[in-house]
C-alpha positions in Angstrom: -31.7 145.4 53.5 -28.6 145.4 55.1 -29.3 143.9 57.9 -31.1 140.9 56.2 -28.0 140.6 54.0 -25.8 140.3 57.6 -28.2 137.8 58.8 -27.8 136.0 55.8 -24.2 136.1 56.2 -24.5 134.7 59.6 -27.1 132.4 58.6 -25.2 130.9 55.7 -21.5 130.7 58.1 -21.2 127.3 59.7 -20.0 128.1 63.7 -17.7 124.9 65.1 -19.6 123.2 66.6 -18.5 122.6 71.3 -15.8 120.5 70.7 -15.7 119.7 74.5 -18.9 118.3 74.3 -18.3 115.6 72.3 -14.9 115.0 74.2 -16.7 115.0 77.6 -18.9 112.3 75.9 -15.8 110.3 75.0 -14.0 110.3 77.9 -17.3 109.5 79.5 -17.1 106.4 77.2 -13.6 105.5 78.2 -14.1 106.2 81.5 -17.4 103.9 81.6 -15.3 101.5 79.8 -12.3 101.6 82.3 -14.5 100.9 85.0 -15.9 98.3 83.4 -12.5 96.8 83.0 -11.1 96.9 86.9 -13.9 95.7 88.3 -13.8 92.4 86.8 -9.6 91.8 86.0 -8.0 94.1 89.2 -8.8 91.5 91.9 -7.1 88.6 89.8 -3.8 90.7 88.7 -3.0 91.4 92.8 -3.3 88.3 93.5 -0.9 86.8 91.0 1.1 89.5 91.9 1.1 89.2 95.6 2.0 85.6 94.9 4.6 86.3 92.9 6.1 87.9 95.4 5.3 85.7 98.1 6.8 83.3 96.0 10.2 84.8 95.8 10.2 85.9 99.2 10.0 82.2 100.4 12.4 80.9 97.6 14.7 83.7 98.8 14.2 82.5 102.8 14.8 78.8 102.1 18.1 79.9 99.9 19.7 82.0 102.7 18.3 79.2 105.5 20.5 76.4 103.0 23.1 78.9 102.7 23.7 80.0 106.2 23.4 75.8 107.3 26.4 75.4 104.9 28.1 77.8 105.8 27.7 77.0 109.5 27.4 73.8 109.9 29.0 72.1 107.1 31.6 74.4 106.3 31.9 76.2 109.8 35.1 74.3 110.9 36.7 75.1 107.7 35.8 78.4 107.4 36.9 79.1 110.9 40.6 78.1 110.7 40.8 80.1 107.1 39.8 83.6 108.8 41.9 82.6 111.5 44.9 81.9 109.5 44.1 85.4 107.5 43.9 87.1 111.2 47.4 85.3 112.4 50.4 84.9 110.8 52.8 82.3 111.4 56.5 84.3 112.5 60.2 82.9 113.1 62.0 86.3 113.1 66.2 85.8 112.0 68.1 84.6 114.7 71.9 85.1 114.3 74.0 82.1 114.6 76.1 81.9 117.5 79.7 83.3 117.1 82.8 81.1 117.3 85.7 82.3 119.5 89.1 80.4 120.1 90.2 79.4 123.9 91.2 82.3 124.6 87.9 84.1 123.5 89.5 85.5 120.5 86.6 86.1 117.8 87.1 83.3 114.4 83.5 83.7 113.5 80.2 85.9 114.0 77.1 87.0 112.0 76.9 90.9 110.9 74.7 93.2 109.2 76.2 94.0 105.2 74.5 95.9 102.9 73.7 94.8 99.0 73.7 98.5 97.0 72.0 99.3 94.1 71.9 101.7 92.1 69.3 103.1 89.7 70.7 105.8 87.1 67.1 107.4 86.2 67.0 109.3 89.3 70.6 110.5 89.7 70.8 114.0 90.6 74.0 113.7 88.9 76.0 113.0 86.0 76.7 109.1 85.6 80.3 109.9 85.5 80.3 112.4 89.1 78.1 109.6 91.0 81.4 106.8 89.3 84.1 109.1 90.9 82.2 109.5 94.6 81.7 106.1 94.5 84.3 104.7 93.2 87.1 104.6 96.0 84.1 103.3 98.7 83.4 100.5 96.3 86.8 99.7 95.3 85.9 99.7 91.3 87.3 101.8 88.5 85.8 105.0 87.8 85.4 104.3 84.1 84.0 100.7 84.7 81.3 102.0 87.2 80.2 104.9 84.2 79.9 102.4 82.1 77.1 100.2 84.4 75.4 103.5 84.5 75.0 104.1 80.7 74.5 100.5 80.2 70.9 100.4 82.1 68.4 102.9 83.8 67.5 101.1 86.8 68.4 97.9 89.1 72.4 97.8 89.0 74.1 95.8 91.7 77.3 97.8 92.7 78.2 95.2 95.9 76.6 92.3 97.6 78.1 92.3 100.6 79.3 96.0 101.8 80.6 96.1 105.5 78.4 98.8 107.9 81.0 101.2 108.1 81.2 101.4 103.7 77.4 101.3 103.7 77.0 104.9 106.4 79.7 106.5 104.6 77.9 106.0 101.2 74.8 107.2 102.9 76.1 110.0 104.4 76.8 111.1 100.8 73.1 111.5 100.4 73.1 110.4 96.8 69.6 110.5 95.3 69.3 106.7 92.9 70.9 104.5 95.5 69.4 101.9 97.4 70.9 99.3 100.3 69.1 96.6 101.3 70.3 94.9 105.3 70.8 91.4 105.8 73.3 89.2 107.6 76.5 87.5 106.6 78.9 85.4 108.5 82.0 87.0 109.0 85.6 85.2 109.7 87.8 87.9 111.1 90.6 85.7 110.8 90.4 85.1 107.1 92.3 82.0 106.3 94.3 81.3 109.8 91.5 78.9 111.0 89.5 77.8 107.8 90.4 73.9 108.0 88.3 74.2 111.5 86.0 76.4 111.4 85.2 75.8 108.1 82.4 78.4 106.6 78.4 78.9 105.5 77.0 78.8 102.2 74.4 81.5 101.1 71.5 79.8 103.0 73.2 79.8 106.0 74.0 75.9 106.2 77.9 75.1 107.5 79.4 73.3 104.7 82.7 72.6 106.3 84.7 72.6 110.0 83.1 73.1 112.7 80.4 75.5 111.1 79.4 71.8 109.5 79.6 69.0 112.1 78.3 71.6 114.9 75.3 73.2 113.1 73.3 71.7 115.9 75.4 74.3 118.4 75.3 76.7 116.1 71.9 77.3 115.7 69.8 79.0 118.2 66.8 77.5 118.5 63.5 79.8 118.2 60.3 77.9 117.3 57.5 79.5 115.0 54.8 81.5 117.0 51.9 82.8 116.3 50.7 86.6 116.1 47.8 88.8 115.5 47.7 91.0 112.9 46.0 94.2 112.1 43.2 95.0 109.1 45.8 96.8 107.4 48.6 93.3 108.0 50.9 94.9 110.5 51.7 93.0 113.6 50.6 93.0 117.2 53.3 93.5 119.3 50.5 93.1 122.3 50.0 89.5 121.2 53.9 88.3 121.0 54.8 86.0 123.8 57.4 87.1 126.3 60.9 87.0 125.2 60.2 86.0 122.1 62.6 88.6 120.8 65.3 87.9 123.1 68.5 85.9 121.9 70.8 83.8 124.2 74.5 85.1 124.3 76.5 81.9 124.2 79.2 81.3 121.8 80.8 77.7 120.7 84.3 77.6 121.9 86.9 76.0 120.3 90.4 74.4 121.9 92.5 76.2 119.1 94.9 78.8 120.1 95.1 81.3 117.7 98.7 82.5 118.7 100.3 78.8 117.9 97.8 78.6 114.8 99.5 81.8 113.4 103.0 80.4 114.5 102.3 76.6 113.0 101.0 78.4 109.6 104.1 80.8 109.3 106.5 78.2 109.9 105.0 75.1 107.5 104.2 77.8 104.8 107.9 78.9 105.1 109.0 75.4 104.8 106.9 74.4 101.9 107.7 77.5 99.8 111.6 76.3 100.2 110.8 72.6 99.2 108.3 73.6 96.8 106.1 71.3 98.0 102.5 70.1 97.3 100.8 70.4 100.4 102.0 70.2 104.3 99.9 70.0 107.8 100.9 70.9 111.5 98.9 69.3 114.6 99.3 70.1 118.2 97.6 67.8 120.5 97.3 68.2 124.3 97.5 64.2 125.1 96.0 64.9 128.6 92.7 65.7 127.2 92.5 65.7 123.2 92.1 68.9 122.7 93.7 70.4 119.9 95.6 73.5 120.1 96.5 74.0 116.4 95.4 72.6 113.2 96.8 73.7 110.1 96.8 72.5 106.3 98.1 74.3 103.4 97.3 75.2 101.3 93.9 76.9 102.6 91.1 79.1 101.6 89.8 82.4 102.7 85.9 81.3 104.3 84.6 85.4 103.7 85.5 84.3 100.1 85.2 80.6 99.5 83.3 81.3 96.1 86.7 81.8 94.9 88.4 78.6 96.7 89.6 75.5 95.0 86.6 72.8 96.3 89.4 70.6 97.3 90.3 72.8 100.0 87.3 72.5 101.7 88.1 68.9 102.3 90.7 69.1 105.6 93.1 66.7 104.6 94.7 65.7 107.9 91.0 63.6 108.8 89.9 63.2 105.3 93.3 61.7 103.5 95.1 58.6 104.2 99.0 57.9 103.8 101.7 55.5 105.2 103.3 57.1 108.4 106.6 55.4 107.6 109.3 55.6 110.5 106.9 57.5 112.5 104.8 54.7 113.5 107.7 52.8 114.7 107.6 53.6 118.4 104.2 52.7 118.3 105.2 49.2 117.5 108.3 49.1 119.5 105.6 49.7 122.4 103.2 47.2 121.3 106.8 44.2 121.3 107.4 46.2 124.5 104.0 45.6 126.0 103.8 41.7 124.2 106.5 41.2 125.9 108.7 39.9 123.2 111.5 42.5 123.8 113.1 44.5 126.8 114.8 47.6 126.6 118.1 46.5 126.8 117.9 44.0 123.7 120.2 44.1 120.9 119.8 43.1 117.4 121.8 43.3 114.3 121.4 45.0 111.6 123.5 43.9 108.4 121.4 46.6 106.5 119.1 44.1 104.7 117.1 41.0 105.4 115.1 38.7 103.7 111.7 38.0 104.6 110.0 35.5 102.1 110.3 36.3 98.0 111.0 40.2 99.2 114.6 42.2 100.3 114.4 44.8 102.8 116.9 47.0 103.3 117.5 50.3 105.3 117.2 53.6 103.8 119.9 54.4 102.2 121.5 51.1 102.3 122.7 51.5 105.2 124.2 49.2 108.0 124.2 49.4 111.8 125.8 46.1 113.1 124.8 45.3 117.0 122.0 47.8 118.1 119.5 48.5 121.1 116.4 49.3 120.6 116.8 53.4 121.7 119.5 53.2 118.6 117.0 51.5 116.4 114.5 54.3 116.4 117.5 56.7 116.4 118.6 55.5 113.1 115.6 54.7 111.8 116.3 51.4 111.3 114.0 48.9 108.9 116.0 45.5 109.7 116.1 46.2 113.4 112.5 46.6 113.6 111.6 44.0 111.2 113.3 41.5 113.5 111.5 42.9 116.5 108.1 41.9 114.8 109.6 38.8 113.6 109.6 37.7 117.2 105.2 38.3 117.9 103.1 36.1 116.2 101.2 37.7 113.4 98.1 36.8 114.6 98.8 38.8 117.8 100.4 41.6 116.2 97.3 42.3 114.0 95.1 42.5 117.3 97.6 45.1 118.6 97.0 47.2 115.6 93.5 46.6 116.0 93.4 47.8 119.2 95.2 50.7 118.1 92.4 51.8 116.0 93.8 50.8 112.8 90.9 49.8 110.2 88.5 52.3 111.7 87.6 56.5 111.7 88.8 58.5 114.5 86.2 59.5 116.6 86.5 63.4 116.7 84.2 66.3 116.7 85.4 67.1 113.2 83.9 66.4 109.9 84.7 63.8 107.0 87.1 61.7 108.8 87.4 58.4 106.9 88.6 54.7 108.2 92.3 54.0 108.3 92.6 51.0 105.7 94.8 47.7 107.1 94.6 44.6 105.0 92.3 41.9 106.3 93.3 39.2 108.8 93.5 36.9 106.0 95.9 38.9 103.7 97.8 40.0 106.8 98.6 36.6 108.0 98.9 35.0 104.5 102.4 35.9 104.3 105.4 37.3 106.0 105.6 40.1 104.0 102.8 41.7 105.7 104.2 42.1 109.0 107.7 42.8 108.1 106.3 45.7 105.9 104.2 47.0 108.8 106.8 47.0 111.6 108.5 50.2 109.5 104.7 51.8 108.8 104.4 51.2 105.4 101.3 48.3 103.8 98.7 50.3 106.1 97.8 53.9 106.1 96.0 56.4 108.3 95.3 59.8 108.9 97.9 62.7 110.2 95.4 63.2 113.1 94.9 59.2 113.8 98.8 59.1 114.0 98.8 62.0 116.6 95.9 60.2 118.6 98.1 57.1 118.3 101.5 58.8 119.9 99.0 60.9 122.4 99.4 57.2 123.7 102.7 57.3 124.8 102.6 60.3 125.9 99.7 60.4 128.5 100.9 57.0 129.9 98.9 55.0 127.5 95.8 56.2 126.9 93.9 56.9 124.1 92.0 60.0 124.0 89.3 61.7 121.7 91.0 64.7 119.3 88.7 67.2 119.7 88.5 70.8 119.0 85.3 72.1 120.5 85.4 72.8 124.3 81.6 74.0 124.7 79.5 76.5 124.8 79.9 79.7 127.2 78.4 82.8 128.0 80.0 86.0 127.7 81.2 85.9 131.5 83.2 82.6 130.7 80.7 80.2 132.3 80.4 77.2 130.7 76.7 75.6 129.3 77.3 73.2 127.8 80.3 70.5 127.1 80.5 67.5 124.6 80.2 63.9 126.2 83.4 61.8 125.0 84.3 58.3 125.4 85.8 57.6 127.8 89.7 57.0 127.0 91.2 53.8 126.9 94.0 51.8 127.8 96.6 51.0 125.5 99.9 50.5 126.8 100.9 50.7 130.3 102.1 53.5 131.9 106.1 51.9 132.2 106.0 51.2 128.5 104.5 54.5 127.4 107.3 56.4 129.6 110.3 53.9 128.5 109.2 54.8 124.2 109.6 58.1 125.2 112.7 58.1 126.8 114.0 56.3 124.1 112.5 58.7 120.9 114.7 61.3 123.3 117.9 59.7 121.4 116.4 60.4 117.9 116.6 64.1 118.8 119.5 64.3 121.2 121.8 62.0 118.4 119.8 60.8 115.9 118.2 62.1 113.0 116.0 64.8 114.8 118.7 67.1 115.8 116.7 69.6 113.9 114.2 70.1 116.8 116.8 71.0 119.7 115.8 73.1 121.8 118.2 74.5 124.6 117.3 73.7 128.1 114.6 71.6 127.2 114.2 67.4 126.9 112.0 66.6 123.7 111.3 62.8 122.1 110.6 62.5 118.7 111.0 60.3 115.7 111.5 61.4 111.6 109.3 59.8 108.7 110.4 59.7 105.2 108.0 57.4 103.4 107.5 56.6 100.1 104.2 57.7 98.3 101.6 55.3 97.8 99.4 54.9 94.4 95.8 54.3 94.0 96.9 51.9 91.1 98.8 50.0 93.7 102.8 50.2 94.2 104.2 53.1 95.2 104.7 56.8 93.3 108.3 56.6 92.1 110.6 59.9 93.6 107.5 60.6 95.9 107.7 60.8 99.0 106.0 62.2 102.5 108.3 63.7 105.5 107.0 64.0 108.6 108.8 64.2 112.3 106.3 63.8 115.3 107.7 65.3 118.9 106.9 65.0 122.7 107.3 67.0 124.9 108.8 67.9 127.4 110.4 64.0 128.3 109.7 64.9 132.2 106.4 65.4 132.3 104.8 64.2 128.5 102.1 66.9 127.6 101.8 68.1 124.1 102.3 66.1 120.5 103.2 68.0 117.4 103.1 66.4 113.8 104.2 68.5 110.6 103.8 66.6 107.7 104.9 67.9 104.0 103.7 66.0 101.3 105.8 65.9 98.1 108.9 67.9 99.2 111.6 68.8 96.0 115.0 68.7 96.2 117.7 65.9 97.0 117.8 66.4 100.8 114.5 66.3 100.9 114.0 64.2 104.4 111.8 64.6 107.5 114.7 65.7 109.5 115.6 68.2 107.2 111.8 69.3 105.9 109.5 68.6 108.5 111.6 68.8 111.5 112.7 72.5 111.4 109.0 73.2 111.2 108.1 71.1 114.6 110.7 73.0 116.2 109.3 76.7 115.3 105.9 75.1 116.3 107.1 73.7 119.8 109.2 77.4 120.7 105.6 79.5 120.5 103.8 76.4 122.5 106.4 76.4 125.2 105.9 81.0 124.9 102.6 80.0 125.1 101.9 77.5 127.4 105.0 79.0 129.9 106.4 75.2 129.9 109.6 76.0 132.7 112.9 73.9 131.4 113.8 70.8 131.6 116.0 70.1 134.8 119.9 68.7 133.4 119.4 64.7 133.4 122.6 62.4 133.8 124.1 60.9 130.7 123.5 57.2 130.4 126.4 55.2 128.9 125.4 53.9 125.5 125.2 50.2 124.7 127.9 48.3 122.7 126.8 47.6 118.9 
């Protein structure tokens, strides 16, 4: 019974039925199905695919054929020079301008290394106020000031602009952590202010602005044209690629006629001079008439060039080629040679002077009022006298006078190697001749006006035997052995007055200093000509400046052998004895002492007195 009842229980339970049979038989439906499927789509789908590819294969090709054609061919050329110009880099490395020296090789100008410092407080090692007092006397600034630039900002302070080589190693040597110098070059006038109105100085591009540092820029400049040179991946240069000598400088240096000895003698004694006048301005030229060349030229006042931030822009103007006024009495030799060379007077003429004249609706009358009766012509320039001289033109037809002063150079520049020289004014030929006036006025220097170093050209004249020569203060360029490179071409000099006239106004400007009013300028053992200017002060509103005046006293010397001209001119002089032969002469004669130190001029050999004419 049992066992029927288990067989019952087994009969009655329902066994799962192979579950992996009837999977087998679906996946042998899917798998019938799948097959189905890739035989008729699989051949289609590689196809498009294939093509697809294909497709962007070719598309790809035709792109990159296009591409490389442009890039080739119609942009090759331009493409080219852009990776060249990214290889090469064009290079004109700083080239120091050449120094200025004097004649006797004496440095007046040069380029040198100076430092700008800053200073950046955030990385001081140091208190603000230890880093004020170790810097403090090396920069020349207040301990307390300096602090306070350090509190004020963290970073990027300028302390100096311009420190000399020897300030910037000492600072260094301090091995301060938060400072910073930077190198480049400045142009450096050793001789401060003693030959500013020449040399003149550079602004902070390195372009002359004034003197010689202006007119001669072409001198100056050394010239180094822009190369080419390779340059490494990472931008540095190829030294391999640089052409030979293209680092090399020449050592020539312009050299200049002035002698700094008589340039330090002519300032001392005009700046003497003017301080006891009190006067506006003054000017000493030394010319050697041989040549031109001049050996000083100083104005005053003048400016420091290492500082000319801090100048008056006036100064920069030199005055003695750039301003014109009336010579006055020292411009009459010059005409007694022109009546001289006219032939309209000899030497041994007399004329009298009442001590006025009238010439048309005008009086003229001596300075002073004063009268010389019967005079010769040696005693007109001796006194100084107006009638005398007015008579003397009276004699030349106007029309041939003007030519004289033509040919003299009046109405034009002077041509000279220095800048901003400006055209002496005389009236036209018209106005001249349209009255008497006009000559009469000009025979004593006064109607017409010029500049200082036109006037010196002018009695250069007399001295070299009639010739006029260039004024020039640039001799050439030389080498440091003293060769010479290079030298200015200059007109050739003309001539003026002959060589018998020229020596005769000479001999006859002796008298003004052996008896007339330049006594001043004596000096022992020694024959000098010269002739005293005291000239009233023209106004740009016409008329003249009343109780202005200019001195002036030009010399020659020595009378033997004419060599040198020296001109001091004081504008504006105070005081009643205010006169050239008081005011300018003592300066000539200070100026004239160093040249004959200088210039070892041996004395004068004892001449004869001549017997003076009767008045």
């Amino acid at each position: 019974m049992q066992k029927s009842s288990n067989r019952a229980k087994f009969k009655n339970f329902n066994f799962p039925k192979p579950a992996f049979k009837k999977r087998r038989q679906k996946g042998s439906k899917r798998e019938s199905s799948s097959k189905f499927v890739d035989s008729t789509k699989e051949p289609f789908n590689i196809k498009f695919r294939l093509f697809i590819v294909w497709s962007f294969l070719l598309a790809a090709g035709v792109g990159l054929g296009f591409n490389l054609y442009n890039l080739q061919i119609v942009r090759g050329p331009k493409l080219t020079e852009k990776a060249r110009n990214q290889q090469m880099v064009n290079l004109r490395p700083f080239i120091p301008r050449r120094p200025v020296v004097d004649r006797n090789k004496d440095l007046l100008a040069i380029d040198r290394p100076v430092y700008t410092l800053y200073a950046h407080p955030k990385l001081f090692e140091k208190s603000n106020q230890q880093m004020a007092e170790q810097l403090s006397p090396l920069l020349g600034q207040d301990v307390a000031e300096l602090e306070k630039k350090f509190d004020a900002k963290k970073s990027g302070i300028t302390l100096a602009n311009a420190l000399s080589e020897e300030i910037a190693d000492r600072i260094s040597s301090l091995h301060l952590n938060g400072l910073e110098s930077i190198q480049k070059y400045s142009r450096f006038y050793p001789q401060q202010d003693l030959v500013a109105e020449v040399v003149g100085y550079v602004n902070l591009d390195r372009r002359g602005q004034a003197g010689v540092e202006y007119s001669q820029e072409k001198l100056l400049e050394r010239s180094m044209q822009t190369v080419r040179l390779s340059r490494a991946g990472n931008g540095a240069l190829m030294p391999d690629y640089a052409p030979d000598g293209f680092f090399n400088s020449d050592d020539l240096r312009l050299q200049l006629t002035i002698d700094n000895r008589l340039q330090r003698a002519a300032r001392f004694a005009l700046k003497a001079q003017m301080k006891k006048y009190q006067a506006k301005r003054g000017a000493v030229i030394v010319m050697d008439a041989w040549d031109g060349s001049l050996l000083a030229l100083v104005s005053h006042p003048t400016y420091n060039p290492n500082e000319y931030s801090k100048a008056d822009i006036s100064l920069f103007k030199n005055w003695t080629v750039a301003d014109l006024y009336e010579p006055g009495s020292t411009f009459k030799p010059l005409n007694v040679a022109i009546a001289l060379e006219a032939g309209i007077i000899k030497p041994e003429d007399v004329f009298n002077d009442p001590g006025q004249i009238q010439v048309s609706d005008r009086t003229i009358k001596n300075a002073e009022n004063k009268r010389y009766g019967r005079i010769n012509i040696s005693e007109i320039l001796q006194h100084s006298s107006n009638i005398g001289m007015v008579k003397i033109i009276q004699k030349l037809q106007p029309s041939i006078y003007y030519g004289w002063l033509e040919r003299l150079g009046l109405g034009q520049s002077v041509d000279t190697d220095l800048p901003f020289t400006v055209n002496s004014q005389l009236k036209s030929q018209g106005e001249f001749l349209a009255t008497p006036v006009e000559p009469a006025t000009t025979s004593f220097g006064q109607g017409f006006s010029l500049t200082p170093l036109q006037l010196v050209q002018m009695h250069g004249a007399l001295a070299n035997g009639g010739r006029l020569v260039t004024p020039h203060v640039v001799q050439g360029l030389i080498d440091t052995k003293g060769q010479i490179h290079y030298s200015p071409n200059r007109a050739v000099p003309r001539q003026i007055f002959s060589p018998t006239t020229a020596r005769k106004v000479v001999e006859m400007m002796e008298s003004v200093v052996n008896s007339g009013s330049g006594k001043a300028s004596q000096i022992p053992g020694y024959r000098i000509a010269g002739k005293t200017g005291t000239a009233q002060k023209a106004s740009r509103a016409g008329g003249y400046i009343i109780g202005a005046k200019i001195t002036s006293f030009v010399s020659i010397l020595p009378v033997e052998a004419p060599r040198y001209v020296v001109l001091a001119l004081i504008d504006d002089p105070r005081g009643e004895n205010a006169y050239g032969s008081t005011v300018a002469a003592p300066v000539v004669k200070s100026v004239m002492e160093a040249l004959i130190n200088i210039e070892q001029i041996p004395p004068s050999k004892p001449m004869a007195q001549t017997p003076t004419s009767p008045r």
